[in-house]
C-alpha positions as CSV (number, residue, x, y, z in Angstrom):
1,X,97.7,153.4,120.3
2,X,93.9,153.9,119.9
3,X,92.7,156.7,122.0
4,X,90.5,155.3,124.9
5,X,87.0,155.2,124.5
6,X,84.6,158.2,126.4
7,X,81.2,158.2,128.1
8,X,78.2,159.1,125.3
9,X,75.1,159.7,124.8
10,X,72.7,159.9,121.9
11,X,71.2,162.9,121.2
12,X,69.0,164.2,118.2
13,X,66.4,166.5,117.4
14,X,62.6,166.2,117.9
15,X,61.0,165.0,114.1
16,X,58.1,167.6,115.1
17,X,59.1,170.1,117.7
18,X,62.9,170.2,116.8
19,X,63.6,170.2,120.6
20,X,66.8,168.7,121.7
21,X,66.1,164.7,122.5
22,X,68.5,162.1,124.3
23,X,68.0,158.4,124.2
24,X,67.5,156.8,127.2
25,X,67.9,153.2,128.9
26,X,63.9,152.1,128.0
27,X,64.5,153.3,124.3
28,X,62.4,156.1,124.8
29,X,63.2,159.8,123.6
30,X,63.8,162.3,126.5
31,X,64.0,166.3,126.8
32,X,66.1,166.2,130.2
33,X,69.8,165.2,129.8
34,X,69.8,163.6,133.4
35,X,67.4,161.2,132.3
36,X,69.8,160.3,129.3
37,X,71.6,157.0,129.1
38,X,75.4,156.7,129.6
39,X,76.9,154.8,127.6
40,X,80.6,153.7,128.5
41,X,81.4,151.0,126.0
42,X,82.3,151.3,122.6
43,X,80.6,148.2,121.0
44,X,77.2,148.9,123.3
45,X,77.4,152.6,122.3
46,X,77.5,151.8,118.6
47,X,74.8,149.0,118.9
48,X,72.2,151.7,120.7
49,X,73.0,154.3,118.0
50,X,71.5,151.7,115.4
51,X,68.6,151.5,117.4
52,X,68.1,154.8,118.4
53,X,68.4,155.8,114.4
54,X,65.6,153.9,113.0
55,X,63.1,155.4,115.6
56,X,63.1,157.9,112.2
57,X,59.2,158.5,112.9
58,X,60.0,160.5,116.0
59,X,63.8,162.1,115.3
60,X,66.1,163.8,112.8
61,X,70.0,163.4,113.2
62,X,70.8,161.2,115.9
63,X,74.6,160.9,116.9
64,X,76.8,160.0,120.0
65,X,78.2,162.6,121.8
66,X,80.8,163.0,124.6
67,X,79.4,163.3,128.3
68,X,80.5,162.7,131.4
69,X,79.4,160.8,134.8
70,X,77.7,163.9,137.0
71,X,76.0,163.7,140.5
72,X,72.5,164.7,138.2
73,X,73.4,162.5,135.6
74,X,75.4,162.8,132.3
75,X,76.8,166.2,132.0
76,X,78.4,168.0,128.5
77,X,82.4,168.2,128.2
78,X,82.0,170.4,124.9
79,X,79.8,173.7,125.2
80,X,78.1,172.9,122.1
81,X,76.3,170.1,123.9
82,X,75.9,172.3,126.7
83,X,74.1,175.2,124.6
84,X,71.9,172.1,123.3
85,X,70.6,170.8,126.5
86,X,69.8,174.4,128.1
87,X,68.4,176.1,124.7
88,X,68.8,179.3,123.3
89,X,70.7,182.0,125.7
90,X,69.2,185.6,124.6
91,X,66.4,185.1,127.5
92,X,64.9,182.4,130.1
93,X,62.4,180.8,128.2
94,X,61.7,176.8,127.3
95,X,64.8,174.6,129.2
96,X,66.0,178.3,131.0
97,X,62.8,178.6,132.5
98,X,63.4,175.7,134.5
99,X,66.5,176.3,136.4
C-alpha cells in the first residue's frame, strides 16, 4: 500500500542572498514560512514544484518538504526544516531577531 500523501511546501534558497525562500499561493518567493503555501495533494504539489523551479533567476535548489497545518500557518515536522526557517542558532540575529 502506498504510504499516504503529507502536507508540503516548497522551499529553496535565495539565488542572491542565500536566505531560506518558500513558494507561496501568488507564485511569489517568501522569507516567512506562515506566508508559505500548503500544499495537500500530490498531483498539485508536483505541478507547483515545476513551476516554482524554473523561477531559476531568483532561487537555487527548490524541493517539497513536509509541513504541517498550524494556527500561524505551515509549521516543520523535521527539525532540519525548522533550523531553516528560524536561521542560524549561535545568537539572535536575521529570522531570531524577530521572535
Amino acid at each position: 500500500m502506498p504510504k499516504a500523501f503529507t502536507p508540503k511546501v516548497i522551499t529553496a534558497n535565495a539565488l542572491i542572498e542565500g536566505d531560506v525562500v518558500y513558494f507561496s499561493e501568488t507564485n511569489d518567493w517568501v522569507r516567512d514560512l506562515a506566508q508559505a503555501e500548503l500544499l495537500t495533494d500530490e498531483a498539485v504539489a508536483d505541478a507547483r514544484l515545476i513551476e516554482a523551479s524554473a523561477q531559476q533567476d531568483k532561487i537555487v535548489g527548490a524541493y517539497l518538504t513536509d509541513m504541517a497545518a498550524g494556527d500561524n500557518g505551515p509549521q516543520p515536522v523535521h527539525f532540519r526544516e525548522d533550523f531553516r526557517a528560524t536561521g542560524p542558532s549561535n545568537y539572535f540575529h536575521g529570522k531570531q531577531a524577530a521572535h
